[in-house]
N, C-alpha and C positions, 0 to 999 in steps of 0.2 A: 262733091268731089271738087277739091281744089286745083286746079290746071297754072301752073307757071311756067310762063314760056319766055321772058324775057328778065333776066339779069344783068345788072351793071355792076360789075364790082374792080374796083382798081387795088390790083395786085399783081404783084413783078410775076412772069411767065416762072413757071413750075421747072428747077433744076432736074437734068436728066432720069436719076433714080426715083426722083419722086413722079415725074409723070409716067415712067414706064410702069410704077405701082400701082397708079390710076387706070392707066393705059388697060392692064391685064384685068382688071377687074370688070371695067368696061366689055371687054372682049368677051370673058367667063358670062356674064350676064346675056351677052348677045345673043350667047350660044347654047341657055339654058343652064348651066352647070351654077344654081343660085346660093344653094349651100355655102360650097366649097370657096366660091367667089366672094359671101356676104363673111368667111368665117375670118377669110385673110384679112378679109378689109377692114373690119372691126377691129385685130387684134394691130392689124398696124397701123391705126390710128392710135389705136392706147398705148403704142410703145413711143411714138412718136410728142402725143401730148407728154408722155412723163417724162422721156430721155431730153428732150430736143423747146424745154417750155418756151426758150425766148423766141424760137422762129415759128411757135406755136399758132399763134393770133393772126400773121401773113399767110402760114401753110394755110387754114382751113378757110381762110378767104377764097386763094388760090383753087382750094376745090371748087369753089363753087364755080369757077370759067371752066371746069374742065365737062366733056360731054356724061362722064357718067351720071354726074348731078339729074340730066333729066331722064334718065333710067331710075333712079332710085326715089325720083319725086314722082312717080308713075305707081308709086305705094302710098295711101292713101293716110298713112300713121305719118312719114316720112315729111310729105307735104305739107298736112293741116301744121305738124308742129313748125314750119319754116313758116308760112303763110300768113299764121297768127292772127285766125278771123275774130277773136274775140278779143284780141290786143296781147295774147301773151301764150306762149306753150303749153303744152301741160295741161288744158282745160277741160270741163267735165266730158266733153265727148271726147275727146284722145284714151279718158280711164275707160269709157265704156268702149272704146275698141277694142280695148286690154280686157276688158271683162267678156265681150263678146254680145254687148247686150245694144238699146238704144240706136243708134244710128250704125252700128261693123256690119251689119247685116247688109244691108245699105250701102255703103261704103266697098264693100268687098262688090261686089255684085259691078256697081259703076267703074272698078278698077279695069284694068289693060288685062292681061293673062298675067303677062309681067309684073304690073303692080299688085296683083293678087297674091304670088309668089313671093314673093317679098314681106307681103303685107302679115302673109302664116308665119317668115320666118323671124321678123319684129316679135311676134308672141313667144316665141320660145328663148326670147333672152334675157337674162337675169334682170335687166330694170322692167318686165312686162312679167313676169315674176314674181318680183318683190311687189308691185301694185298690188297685183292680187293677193300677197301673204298678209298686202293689210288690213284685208279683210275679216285676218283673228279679231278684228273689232267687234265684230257680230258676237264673239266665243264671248268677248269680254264685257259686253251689254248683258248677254243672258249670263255672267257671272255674279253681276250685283242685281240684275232681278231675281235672282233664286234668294237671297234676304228678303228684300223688300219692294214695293213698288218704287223704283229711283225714276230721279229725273239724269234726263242726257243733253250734254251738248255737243253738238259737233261744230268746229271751228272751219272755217271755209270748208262746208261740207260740200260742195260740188254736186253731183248727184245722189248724193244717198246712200249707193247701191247695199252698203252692207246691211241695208236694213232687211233686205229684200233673204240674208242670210240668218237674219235672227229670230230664235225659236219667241225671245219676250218681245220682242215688238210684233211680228205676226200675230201670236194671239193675246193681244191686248193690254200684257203686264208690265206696260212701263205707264207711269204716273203723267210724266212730261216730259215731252224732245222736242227741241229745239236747233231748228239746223240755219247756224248762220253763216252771211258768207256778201261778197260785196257784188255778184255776179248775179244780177235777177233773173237774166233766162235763166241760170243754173236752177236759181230757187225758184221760177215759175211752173221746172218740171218737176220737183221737190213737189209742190204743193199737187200738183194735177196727179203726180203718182203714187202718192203717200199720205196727204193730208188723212185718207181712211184711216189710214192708221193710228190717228192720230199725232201726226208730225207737225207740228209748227215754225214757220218759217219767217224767218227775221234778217232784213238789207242792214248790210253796214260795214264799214271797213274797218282793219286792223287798229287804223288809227285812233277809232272811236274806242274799240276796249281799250288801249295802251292810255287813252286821255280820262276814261272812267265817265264817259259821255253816253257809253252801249250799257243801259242797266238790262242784267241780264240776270242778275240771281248769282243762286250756288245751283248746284248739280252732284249727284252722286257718279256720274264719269263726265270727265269733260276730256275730249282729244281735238287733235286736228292732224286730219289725215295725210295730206299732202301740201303747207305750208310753210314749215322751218326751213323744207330744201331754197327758200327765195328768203330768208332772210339775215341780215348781217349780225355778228355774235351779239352787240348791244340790245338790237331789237329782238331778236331770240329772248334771250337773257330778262328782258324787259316783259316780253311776253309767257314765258314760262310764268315768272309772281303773278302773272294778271289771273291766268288758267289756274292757278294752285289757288288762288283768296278765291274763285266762282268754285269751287270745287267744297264739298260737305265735307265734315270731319267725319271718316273710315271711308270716301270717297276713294276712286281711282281718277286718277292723269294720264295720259298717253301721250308721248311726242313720236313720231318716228322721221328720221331725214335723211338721206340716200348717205349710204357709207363711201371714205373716201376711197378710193380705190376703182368703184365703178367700172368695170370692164366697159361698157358700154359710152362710157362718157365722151370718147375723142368722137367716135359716128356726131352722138346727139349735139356736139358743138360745132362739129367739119360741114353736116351736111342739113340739120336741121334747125339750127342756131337756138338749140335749148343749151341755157346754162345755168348748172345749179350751184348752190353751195353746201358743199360735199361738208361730214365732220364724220369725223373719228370717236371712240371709247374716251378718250380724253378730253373729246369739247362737250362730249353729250352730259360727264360727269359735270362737268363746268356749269354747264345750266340746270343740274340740281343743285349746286354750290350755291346758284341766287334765291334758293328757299329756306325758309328759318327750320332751323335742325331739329327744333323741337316740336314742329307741326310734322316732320316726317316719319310716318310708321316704317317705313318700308322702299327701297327703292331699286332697281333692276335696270340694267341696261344690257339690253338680248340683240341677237340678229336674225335675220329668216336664215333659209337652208341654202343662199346662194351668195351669201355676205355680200347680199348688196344695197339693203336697209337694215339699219339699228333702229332702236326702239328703247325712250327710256320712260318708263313705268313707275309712279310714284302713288305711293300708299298713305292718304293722310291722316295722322294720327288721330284718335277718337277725340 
């Protein structure tokens, strides 16, 4: 449990409507009513990040002086991702709170009443959601082990967990996987939870595949699960070719990157200072544009059932 109790933030005091917005939401929370309180608050941040961008980046300063901030850091998802023990958001234990696996149990248990509260209604929103929708990862391992024994990569595979939903890696029919990623606890529990599996686990950063320094082979799927959302379109772009050349020809690719629109996005930048890089149908097609047309059999750009992650899926020619 991460506990913060002291913030410095310099930002002009909060004009009348907007703290009375704060104000009630505060209030709603004091008084139990977490729903109805967390539903508004969400929805007018996202109207505010999209209506209002240029007083955008001061507004969500500004929250952070106001007292709700330590009512809703009393939720244990809320916190870690402000907190940033590992240096950055989003890290393997935040997805296993969303999964419910690894340290939530935990987590929930150490929370307030309040942060507990809170912390059940973080899961029921469309970005805890779409985490878990990406999990069809598992559908899509046992998709190319039903041919033949394939090898897998997973690109900053963080914890694994979808291994734990797949019928070919449980019982033993994947050849070779490979989970890399630049986060060694991440991979420390990779290996301590799965190496039976036969998972094999390999340090190293982005940088090293994009410089061709990470020799890593080809692979019959190569994805990366929760990545693109932190990267800039060049690097995207740059890294999409690296994953399509490690990828075997009738292989699968998988990107997927939170779509733009995110309901959820003004909370995760106001009060937890996660920021991603949102893309659209149009930037996802763009980064199949950087692959040669004639290595592509096939390509697909889908969303989950709360459009709040896209997914683009590439089929390489035999």
């Amino acid at each position: 449990m991460y506990t913060i109790t002291n913030i410095h933030v310099s930002a002009a005091a909060l004009p009348a409507p907007e703290k009375a917005s704060l104000d009630s939401t505060n209030e709603q929370l004091l008084e139990g009513r977490i729903e109805g309180a967390l539903d508004d608050l969400f929805e007018d941040l996202r109207e505010r990040r999209e209506e209002k961008s240029q007083d955008w980046p001061a507004y969500t300063r500004a929250c952070l002086n106001h007292p709700v901030r330590r009512l809703l850091h009393q939720d244990p998802f809320t916190c870690r991702a402000f907190a940033k023990p590992r240096g950055y958001a989003g890290d393997a234990v935040m997805m296993d709170y969303i999964y419910g696996l690894g340290e939530a149990g935990e987590a929930a248990r150490n929370a307030t009443s309040l942060g507990r509260s809170i912390f059940e209604y973080m899961d029921t929103r469309p970005s805890a959601k779409a985490v878990r929708y990406r999990r069809l990862i598992a559908g899509l391992i046992d998709r190319v082990a039903d041919r033949k024994a394939p090898g897998v990569l997973a690109v900053a595979a963080g914890h694994l967990r979808e291994v734990e939903l797949s019928r070919a890696v449980q019982t033993g029919k994947i050849r070779e996987f490979v989970a890399f990623d630049q986060d060694e606890t991440s991979l420390g529990l990779v290996a301590r939870d799965y190496a039976h599996l036969g998972v094999q686990t390999i340090a190293g950063s982005i940088r090293r595949i994009l410089s061709g320094k990470a020799k890593l082979g080809q692979y019959d799927f190569v994805y990366a699960a929760g990545l693109f959302d932190y990267l800039s379109g060049p690097v995207a772009a740059a890294l999409t070719r690296r994953m399509f050349e490690m990828t075997r020809p009738g292989g699968l690719m998988l990107i997927p990157n939170f779509l733009t629109g995110l309901r959820d996005s003004g909370y995760m930048e106001a009060f937890m200072e996660w920021r991603l890089i949102y893309r659209n149908h149009a930037e996802m097609w763009t980064l199949a544009a950087a692959l040669p047309a004639c290595a592509v059999a096939d390509c697909r750009v889908f969303d989950d059932n709360d459009d709040a992650v896209t997914f683009l899926l590439v089929t390489k020619a035999s």
